[in-house]
C-alpha positions, 0 to 999 in steps of 0.5 A: 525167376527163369534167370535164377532157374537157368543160373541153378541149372548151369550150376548144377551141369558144371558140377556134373561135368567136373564130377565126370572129367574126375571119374574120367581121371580116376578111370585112367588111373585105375587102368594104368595100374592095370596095364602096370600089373599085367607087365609086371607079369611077363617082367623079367627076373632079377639076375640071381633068380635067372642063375638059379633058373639057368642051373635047374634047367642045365641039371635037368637036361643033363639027367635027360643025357644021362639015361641015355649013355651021354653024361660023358660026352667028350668020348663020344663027341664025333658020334654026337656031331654026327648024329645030332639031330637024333641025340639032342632035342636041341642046341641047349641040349648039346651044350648042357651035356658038353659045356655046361659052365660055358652054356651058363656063362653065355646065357648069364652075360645076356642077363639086364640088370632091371630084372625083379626078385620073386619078392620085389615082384610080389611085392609090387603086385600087392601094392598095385591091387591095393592101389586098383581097389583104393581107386575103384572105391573112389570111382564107385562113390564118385559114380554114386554121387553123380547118379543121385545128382541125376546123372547116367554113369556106366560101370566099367566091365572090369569093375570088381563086382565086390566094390559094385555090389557094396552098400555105401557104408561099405566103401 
């Protein structure tokens, strides 16, 4: 009898132990998902994006020199050498006003190839949420079943309260 006692409750420790190394694999996931969505975050654009945002912020620029008497540097270029410091904010401004397709041209041949479009960056975004929340879900039923097994489970900090407080039949 106590041999059979021992053998179930070995059983049950190792359905357990499995059940928390499979909430350990799904919590992995999930925050490698996370940290995949925050880089997506700071990742560059793609390269027509990036000629886009080049011309806008040449443009603005110029229109800042034009109030001031500089939409036609070249008559005044010993002036603005001279007096750069009070003229221009900064490097970028100078050559705004003075060489503008060689501005664009540099900053363009710095560009990477691997930059994303707005699009394809929605996109992928949408896509890891709904990843996230698909694993999260599978983390909450998990946890609830390890619970009524008799286990102690922990929530993540960062769980989506949404999931936490569902009824079963939600998930």
């Amino acid at each position: 009898m106590a041999l059979g006692l021992y053998k179930k409750l070995a059983d049950v420790r190792t359905t357990l132990d499995a059940g928390r190394d499979e909430l350990d694999r799904i919590r992995d996931q999930i925050s490698k998902r996370r940290q995949e969505l925050e880089s997506l975050e700071w990742h560059h654009v793609d390269e027509a994006e990036a000629i886009k945002r080049i011309d806008k912020a040449i443009a603005y620029t110029r229109a800042q020199g034009v109030g001031s008497g500089f939409q036609d540097a070249r008559a005044v270029i010993p002036v603005l050498i001279q007096d750069f410091d009070r003229t221009f904010e900064s490097p970028f401004a100078l050559l705004a006003c003075l060489a503008p397709e060689l501005l664009k041209a540099g900053l363009a041949a710095s560009l990477t190839p691997d930059g994303l479009s707005p699009e394809a960056k929605a996109a992928r975004e949408t896509e890891l949420l709904t990843e996230i929340s698909g694993l999260e879900v599978e983390e909450e039923r998990l946890a609830r079943e390890l619970e009524s097994a008799g286990a102690v489970v922990p929530r993540r900090s960062d769980a989506s309260p949404s999931i936490l407080l569902a009824s079963d039949r939600e998930l």
